[in-house]
LUMKOL-222931 format. One line per 8 residues: number of its first residue (from 1); their letters; for each residue x, y, z of C-alpha. Coordinates in nm, 2 decimals, always signed. Layout:
<rs>
NUM	a	X,Y,Z | ...
</rs>
This chain:
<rs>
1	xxxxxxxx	+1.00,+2.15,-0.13 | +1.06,+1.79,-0.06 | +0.76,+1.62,+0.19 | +0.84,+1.25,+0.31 | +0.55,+1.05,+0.52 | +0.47,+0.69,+0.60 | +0.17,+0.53,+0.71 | +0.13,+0.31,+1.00
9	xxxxxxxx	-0.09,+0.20,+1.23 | -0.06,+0.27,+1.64 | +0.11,-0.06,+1.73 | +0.42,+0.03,+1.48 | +0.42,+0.37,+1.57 | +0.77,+0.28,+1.75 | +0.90,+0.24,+1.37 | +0.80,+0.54,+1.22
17	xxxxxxxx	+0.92,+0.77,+1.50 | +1.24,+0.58,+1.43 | +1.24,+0.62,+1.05 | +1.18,+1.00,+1.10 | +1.49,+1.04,+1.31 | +1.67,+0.97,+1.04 | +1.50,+1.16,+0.82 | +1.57,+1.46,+1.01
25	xxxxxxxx	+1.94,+1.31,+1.07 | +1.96,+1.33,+0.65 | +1.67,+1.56,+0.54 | +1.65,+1.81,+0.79 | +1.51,+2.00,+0.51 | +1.23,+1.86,+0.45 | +0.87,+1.76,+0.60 | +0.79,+1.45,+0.73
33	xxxxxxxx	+0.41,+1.30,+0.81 | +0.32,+1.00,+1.03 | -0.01,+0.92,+0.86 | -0.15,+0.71,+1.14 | -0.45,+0.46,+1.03 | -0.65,+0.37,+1.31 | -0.63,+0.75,+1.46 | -0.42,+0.93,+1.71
41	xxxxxxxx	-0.69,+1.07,+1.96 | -0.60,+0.83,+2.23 | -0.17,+0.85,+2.17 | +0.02,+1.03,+2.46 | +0.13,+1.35,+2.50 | +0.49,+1.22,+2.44 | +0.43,+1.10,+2.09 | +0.24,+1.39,+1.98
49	xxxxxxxx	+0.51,+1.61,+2.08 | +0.83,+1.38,+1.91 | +0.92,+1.64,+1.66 | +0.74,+1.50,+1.38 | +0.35,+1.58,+1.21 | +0.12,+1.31,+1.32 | -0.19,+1.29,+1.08 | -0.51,+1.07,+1.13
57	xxxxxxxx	-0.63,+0.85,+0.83 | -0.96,+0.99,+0.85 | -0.81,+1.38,+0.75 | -0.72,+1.19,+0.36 | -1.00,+0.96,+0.31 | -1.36,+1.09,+0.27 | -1.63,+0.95,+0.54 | -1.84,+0.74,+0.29
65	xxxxxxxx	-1.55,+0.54,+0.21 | -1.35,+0.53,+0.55 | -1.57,+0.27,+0.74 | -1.60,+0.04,+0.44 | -1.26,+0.03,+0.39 | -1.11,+0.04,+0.73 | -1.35,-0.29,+0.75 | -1.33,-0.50,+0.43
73	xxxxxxxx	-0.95,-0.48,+0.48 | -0.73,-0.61,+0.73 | -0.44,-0.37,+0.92 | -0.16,-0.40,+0.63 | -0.42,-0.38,+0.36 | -0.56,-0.09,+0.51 | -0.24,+0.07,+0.57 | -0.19,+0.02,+0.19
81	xxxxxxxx	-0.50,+0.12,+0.07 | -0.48,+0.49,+0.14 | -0.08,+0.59,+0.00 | -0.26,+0.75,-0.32 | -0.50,+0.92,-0.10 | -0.19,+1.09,+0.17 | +0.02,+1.18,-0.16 | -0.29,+1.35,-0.29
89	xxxxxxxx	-0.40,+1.52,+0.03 | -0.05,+1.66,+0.08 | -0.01,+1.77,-0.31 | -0.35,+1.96,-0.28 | -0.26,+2.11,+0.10 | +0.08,+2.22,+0.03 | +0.15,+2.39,-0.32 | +0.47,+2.43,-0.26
97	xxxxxxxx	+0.56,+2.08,-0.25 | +0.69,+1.91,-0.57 | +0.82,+1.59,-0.44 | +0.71,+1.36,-0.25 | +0.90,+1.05,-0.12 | +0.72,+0.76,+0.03 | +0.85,+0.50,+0.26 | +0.72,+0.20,+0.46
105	xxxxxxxx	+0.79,+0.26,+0.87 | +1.02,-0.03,+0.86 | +1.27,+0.15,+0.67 | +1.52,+0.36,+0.78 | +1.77,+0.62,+0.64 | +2.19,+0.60,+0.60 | +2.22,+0.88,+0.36 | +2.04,+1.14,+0.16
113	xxxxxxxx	+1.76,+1.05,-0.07 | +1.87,+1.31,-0.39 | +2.00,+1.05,-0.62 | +1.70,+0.87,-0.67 | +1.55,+1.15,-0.81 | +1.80,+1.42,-0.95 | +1.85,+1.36,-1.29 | +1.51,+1.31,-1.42
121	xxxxxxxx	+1.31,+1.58,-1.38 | +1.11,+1.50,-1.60 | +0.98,+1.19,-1.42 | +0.65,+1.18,-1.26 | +0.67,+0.84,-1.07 | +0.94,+0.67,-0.91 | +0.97,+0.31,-0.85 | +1.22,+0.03,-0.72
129	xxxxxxxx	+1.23,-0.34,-0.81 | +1.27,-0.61,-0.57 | +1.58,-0.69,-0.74 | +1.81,-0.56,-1.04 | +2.02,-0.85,-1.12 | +1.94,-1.17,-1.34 | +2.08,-1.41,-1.20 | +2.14,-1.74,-1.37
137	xxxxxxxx	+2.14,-1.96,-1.06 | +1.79,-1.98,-0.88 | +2.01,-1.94,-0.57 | +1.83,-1.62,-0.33 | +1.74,-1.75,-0.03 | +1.42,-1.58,-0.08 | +1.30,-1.72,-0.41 | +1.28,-1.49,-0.71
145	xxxxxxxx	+0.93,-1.67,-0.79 | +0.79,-1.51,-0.47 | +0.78,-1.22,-0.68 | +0.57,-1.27,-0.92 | +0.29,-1.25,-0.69 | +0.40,-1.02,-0.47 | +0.46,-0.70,-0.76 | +0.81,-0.69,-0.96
153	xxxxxxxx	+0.78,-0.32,-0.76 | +0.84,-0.34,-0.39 | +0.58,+0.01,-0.30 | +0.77,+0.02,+0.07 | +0.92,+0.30,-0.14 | +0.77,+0.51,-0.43 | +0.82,+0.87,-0.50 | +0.59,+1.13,-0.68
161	xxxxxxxx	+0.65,+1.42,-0.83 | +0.40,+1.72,-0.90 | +0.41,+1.68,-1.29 | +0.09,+1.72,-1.53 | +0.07,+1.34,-1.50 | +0.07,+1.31,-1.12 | -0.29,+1.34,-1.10 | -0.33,+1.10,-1.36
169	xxxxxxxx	-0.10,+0.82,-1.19 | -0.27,+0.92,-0.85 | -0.64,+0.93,-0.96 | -0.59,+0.56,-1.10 | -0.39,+0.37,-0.83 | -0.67,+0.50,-0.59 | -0.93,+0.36,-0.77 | -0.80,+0.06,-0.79
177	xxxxxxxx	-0.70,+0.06,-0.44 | -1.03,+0.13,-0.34 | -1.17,-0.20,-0.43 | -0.91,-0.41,-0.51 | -0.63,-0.35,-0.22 | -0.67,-0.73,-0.13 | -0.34,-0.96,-0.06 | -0.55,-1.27,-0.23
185	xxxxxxxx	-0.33,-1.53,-0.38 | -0.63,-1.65,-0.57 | -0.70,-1.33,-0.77 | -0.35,-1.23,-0.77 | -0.33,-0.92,-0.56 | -0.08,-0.81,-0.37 | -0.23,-0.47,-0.16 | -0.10,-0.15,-0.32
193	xxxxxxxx	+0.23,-0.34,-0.49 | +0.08,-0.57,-0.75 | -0.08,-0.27,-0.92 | +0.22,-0.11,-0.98 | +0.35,-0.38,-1.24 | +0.13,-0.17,-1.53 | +0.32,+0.10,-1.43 | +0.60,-0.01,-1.73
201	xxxxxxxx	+0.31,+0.01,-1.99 | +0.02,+0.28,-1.86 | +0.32,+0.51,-1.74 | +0.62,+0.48,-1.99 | +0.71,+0.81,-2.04 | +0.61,+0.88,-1.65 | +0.85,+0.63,-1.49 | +1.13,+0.60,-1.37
209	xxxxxxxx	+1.28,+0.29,-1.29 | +1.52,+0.30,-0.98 | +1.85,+0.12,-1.02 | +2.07,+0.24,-0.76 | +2.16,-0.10,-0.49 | +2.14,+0.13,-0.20 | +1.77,+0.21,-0.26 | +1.53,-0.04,-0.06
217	xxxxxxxx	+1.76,-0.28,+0.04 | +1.64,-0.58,+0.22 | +1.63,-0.99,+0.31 | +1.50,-1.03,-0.08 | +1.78,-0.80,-0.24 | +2.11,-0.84,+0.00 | +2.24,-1.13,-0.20 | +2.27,-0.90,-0.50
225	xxxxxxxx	+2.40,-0.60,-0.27 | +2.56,-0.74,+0.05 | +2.63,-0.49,+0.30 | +2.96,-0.34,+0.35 | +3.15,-0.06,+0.62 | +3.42,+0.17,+0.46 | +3.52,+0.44,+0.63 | +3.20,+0.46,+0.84
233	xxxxxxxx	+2.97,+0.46,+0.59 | +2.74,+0.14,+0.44 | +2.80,+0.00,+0.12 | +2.53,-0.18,-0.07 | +2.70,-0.39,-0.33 | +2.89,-0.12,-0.50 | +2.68,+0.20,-0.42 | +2.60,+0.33,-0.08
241	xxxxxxxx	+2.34,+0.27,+0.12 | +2.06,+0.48,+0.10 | +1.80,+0.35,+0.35 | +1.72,-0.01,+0.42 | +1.35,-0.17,+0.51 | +1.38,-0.39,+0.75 | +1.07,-0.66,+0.66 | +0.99,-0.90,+0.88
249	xxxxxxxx	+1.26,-0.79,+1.12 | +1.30,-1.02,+1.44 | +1.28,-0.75,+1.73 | +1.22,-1.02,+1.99 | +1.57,-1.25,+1.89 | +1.87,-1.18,+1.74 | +1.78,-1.25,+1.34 | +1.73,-1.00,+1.07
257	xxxxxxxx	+1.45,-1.13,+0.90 | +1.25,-1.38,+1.11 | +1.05,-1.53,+0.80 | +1.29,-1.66,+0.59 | +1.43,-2.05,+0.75 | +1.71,-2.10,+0.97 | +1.87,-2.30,+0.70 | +1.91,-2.05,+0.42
265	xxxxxxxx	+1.97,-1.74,+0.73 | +2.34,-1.75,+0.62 | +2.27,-1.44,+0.41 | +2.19,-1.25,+0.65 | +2.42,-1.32,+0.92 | +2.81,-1.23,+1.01 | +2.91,-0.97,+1.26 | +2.85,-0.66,+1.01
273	xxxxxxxx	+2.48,-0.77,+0.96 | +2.47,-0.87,+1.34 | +2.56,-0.54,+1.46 | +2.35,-0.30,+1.17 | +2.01,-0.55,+1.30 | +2.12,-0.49,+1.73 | +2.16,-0.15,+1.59 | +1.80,-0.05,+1.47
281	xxxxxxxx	+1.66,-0.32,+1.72 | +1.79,-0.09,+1.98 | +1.69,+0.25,+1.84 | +1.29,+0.12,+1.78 | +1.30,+0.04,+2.12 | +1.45,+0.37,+2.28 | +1.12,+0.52,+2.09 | +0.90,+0.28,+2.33
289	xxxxxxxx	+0.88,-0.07,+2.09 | +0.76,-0.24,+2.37 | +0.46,+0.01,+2.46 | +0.36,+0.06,+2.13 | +0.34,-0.29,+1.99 | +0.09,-0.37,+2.28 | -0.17,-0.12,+2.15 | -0.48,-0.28,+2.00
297	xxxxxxxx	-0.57,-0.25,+1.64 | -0.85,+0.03,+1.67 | -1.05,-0.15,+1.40 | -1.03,-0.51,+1.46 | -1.33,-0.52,+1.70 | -1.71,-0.41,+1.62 | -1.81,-0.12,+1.85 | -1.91,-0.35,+2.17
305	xxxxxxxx	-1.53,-0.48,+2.17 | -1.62,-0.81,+1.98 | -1.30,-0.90,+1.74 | -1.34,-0.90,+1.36 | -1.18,-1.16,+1.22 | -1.06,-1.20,+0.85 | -1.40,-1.40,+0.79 | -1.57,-1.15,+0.88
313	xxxxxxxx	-1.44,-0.92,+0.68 | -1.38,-1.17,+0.35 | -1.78,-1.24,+0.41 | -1.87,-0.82,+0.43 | -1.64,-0.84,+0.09 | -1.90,-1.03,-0.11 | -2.20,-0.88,+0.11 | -2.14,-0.53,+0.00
321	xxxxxxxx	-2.17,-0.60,-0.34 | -2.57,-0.66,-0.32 | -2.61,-0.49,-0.02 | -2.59,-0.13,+0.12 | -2.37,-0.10,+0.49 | -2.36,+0.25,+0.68 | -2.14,+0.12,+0.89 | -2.02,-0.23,+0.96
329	xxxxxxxx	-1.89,-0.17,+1.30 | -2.19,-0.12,+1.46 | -2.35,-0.35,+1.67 | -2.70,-0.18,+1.54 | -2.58,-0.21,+1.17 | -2.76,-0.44,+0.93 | -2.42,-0.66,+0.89 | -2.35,-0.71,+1.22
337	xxxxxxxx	-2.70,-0.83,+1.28 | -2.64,-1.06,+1.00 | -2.34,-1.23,+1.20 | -2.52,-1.24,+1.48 | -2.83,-1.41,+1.33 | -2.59,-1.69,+1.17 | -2.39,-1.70,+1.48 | -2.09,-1.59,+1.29
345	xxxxxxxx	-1.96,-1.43,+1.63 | -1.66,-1.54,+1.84 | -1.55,-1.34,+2.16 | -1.22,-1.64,+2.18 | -0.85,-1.55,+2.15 | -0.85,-1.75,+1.86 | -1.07,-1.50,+1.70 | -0.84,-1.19,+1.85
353	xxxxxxxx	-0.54,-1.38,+1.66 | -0.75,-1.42,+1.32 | -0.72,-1.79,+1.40 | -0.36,-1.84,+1.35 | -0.18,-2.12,+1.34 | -0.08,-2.01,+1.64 | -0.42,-2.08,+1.83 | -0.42,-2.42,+1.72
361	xxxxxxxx	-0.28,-2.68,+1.99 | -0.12,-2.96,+1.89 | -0.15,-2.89,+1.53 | +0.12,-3.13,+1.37 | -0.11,-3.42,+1.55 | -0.41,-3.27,+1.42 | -0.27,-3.27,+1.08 | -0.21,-3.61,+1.05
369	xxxxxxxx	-0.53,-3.71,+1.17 | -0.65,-3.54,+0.95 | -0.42,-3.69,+0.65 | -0.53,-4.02,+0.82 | -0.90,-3.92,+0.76 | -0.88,-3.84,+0.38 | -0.65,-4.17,+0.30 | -0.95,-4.31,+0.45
377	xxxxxxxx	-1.19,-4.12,+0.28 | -0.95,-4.16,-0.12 | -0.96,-4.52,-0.06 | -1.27,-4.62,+0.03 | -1.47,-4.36,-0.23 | -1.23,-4.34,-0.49 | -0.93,-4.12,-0.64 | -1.22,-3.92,-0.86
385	xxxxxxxx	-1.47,-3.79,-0.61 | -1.17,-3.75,-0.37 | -1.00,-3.54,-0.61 | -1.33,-3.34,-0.68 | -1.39,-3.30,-0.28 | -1.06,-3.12,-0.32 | -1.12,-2.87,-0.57 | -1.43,-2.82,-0.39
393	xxxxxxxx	-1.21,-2.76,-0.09 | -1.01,-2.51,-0.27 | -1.38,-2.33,-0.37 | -1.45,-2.31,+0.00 | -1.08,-2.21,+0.12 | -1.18,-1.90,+0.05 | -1.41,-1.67,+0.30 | -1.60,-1.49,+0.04
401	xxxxxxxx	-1.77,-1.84,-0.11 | -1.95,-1.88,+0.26 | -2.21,-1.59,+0.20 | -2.44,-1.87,+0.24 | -2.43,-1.86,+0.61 | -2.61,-1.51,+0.60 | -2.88,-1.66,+0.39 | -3.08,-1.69,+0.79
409	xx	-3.32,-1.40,+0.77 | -3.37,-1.19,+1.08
</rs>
């Protein structure tokens, strides 16, 4: 039996419900799970009842590691953090399974999923690069070198299958992604993804490598497999189009990928593309979008409603290393009391919107103050100790080098 599921939290919800129409559309064979990560006590009626198996995060992860990982992490981390867990849970739950297919809730189906996997039987894991092609010209609108941080593996996708080395693949990626499921430009990690580049070398035998351009396509890929309509079906490149993920999609314009700048958006323009993006825009948002993308993040606020912000949970990263937390979300719980002491708290929007850029008005005039302030400070001090004031900079542009604002004892 075949068993696909995603993970999301509440506020994409809209996504997955969308995804698993067309997995019954394609796979109407097969399960599908909508692991949801902050819970689904408090969802309607109407959700509960769309067809599809709605699982709460807490049924896959054990209690002692839930709350210190539902708090050191932020949303997409978290959502990340668990995959090994939910493959495991349903291996052990369902014997009858002997493949499983993961996929982000961005994603959605345009055919059947068989030839990824038919043809290796033998294969344990399943992986697809973020792109196939060498290309000569360093001419993707979304650089290549992104990549290199990011993972060579893009883990919106992976399948499993029940082999004698699925345990082994499964046992390691989760306990690695319960410490190290960080996206940390600094120490290189990239959530679940990055750890998927030893698959090539701890896995060899194990892996398969996916190479089929209608498997994962998306804004990094399309200029190695642009989209095409024949006879009603999606072409990408020369193979068809299996399902796409649909990262960073623009549901509030008109764009297919909001991230990438209006001056490389050629790519993923012309009619064809305009019409396949109006196309899932419309379908997330018959499955309620705009309800579901107003529900709050159930763990990005300590227990009396006060928000944590990444700080917060970059500063609980270091903490927990020296110090033992029951439970960091409690407003009676030795870390909170910490924050509190140092007054590390902030009840402000800013701190609801982890302080982005965002939150901060009239920032292009604040920046060149601020580039007015350090000319100042270069010339009148010196190119060395301003140079050394920056490194130190890059020391403290990082959350977990400020434990020293805990040092206040109760």
């Amino acid at each position: 039996m075949t068993h696909i599921f995603t993970i999301t939290a509440k506020n994409y919800l809209s996504l997955a419900l969308t995804l698993g129409q067309s997995v019954a559309r394609h796979h109407p064979e097969a399960l599908f799970t909508i692991c949801v990560a902050d819970g689904i006590d408090d969802l309607s009626m109407s959700y509960e009842q769309s067809g599809h198996r709605l699982i709460d995060a807490r049924t896959v992860l054990p209690d002692s590691a839930f709350n210190d990982m539902a708090f050191k992490y932020d949303v997409t981390e978290f959502c990340t953090s668990f995959k090994p867990a939910v493959f495991k849970h349903l291996f052990d739950t369902e014997p009858t399974t002997d493949l499983i297919y993961y996929m982000d809730p961005d994603t959605r189906l345009y055919s059947r999923l068989d030839s990824i996997t038919e043809g290796s039987p033998e294969k344990t894991l399943y992986l697809a690069p973020h792109l196939l092609d060498c290309r000569i010209a360093d001419d993707n609108p979304y650089p290549e070198y992104h990549h290199l941080w990011e993972g060579i593996f893009n883990l919106g996708f992976c399948a499993i299958r029940r082999t004698a080395a699925s345990r082994r693949v499964l046992d390691w990626w989760d306990a690695r992604l319960g410490i190290y499921c960080y996206s940390d430009y600094t120490d290189g990690l990239h959530t679940d993804q990055k750890w998927m580049d030893y698959a090539p070398a701890f896995f060899t035998k194990e892996l398969q490598v996916v190479r089929h351009y209608g498997v994962n396509v998306a804004h990094w890929n399309l200029i190695e497999r642009p989209l095409t309509l024949e006879n009603g079906m999606y072409y990408a490149g020369p193979d068809p189009l299996i399902f796409f993920h649909f990262s960073g999609f623009d549901f509030k314009g008109d764009l297919l990928n909001k991230g990438v700048p209006l001056d490389r958006q050629k790519t993923y323009s012309g009619p064809l593309l305009n019409d396949f993006a109006r196309d899932y825009r419309q379908a997330v948002k018959d499955n309620g979008y705009e309800a579901c993308i107003k529900l709050p993040y159930t763990y990005g606020r300590f227990d009396n409603g006060t928000p944590i912000s990444k700080p917060h949970r970059r500063l609980y990263r270091e903490y927990v290393k020296h110090n033992s937390v029951q439970n960091p979300f409690s407003i009676q719980g030795h870390f909170y009391l910490k924050l509190c002491d140092a007054n590390l708290l902030d009840s402000s929007p800013a701190a609801s919107a982890n302080y982005s850029k965002a939150t901060v008005s009239n920032l292009s005039r604040k920046l060149q103050m601020i580039g007015f302030g350090l000319r100042l400070f270069a010339r009148t001090l010196g190119f060395r100790r301003y140079a050394q004031m920056v490194k130190l900079f890059g020391f403290l542009g990082r959350f977990e080098n400020h434990n020293f604002l805990l040092d206040k004892q109760r």
